[in-house]
C-alpha positions, 0 to 999 in steps of 0.5 A: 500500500503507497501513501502520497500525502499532500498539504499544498496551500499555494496559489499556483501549484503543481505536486506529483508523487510517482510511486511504482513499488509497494509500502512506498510513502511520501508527506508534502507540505508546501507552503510556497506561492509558486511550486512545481514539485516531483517526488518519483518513487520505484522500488518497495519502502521507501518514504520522501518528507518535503517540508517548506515553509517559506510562503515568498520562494518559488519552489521547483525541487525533484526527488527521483528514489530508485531502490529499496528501505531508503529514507529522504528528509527535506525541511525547508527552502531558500534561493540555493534549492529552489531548483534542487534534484536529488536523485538516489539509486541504492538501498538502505540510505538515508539522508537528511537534507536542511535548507534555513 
């Protein structure tokens, strides 16, 4: 069973989460006026957090997540990741990833 959450309150937004695999869940939390954010998931247990909290950046981050029981925590935005790609091919990873 994947779980896409998504609590999006943008004035003109676009999120996709792709998952392809089982146990698979991604949490977005965008607070940002303009964002057109991806979070592709292939593989099983895997889960993406997506937190941004700046309502004035534009948002265009990309989560690509190839493999099995990998774990991705974003918090946060600024001018630096606005246009941020991460791209993981592996199992078993873990990563954490701030932005203030």
């Amino acid at each position: 069973m994947n779980t896409p959450t998504t609590d999006v309150s943008t004035f003109t937004s676009k999120s996709s989460v792709i998952q392809l695999g089982n146990n698979n869940s991604a949490l977005v939390y965008n607070k940002s006026k303009s964002s057109d954010l991806l979070i592709r998931q292939t593989g099983d247990f895997n889960t993406t957090l997506m937190t941004n909290t700046n309502p004035n950046l534009e948002n265009k981050q990309k989560v690509n997540v190839e493999g099995d029981n990998n774990y991705i925590d974003i918090t946060g935005n600024n001018s630096n990741s606005k246009e941020m790609q991460l791209n993981l091919k592996t199992n078993d990873k873990m990563i954490f990833v701030r932005h203030y």
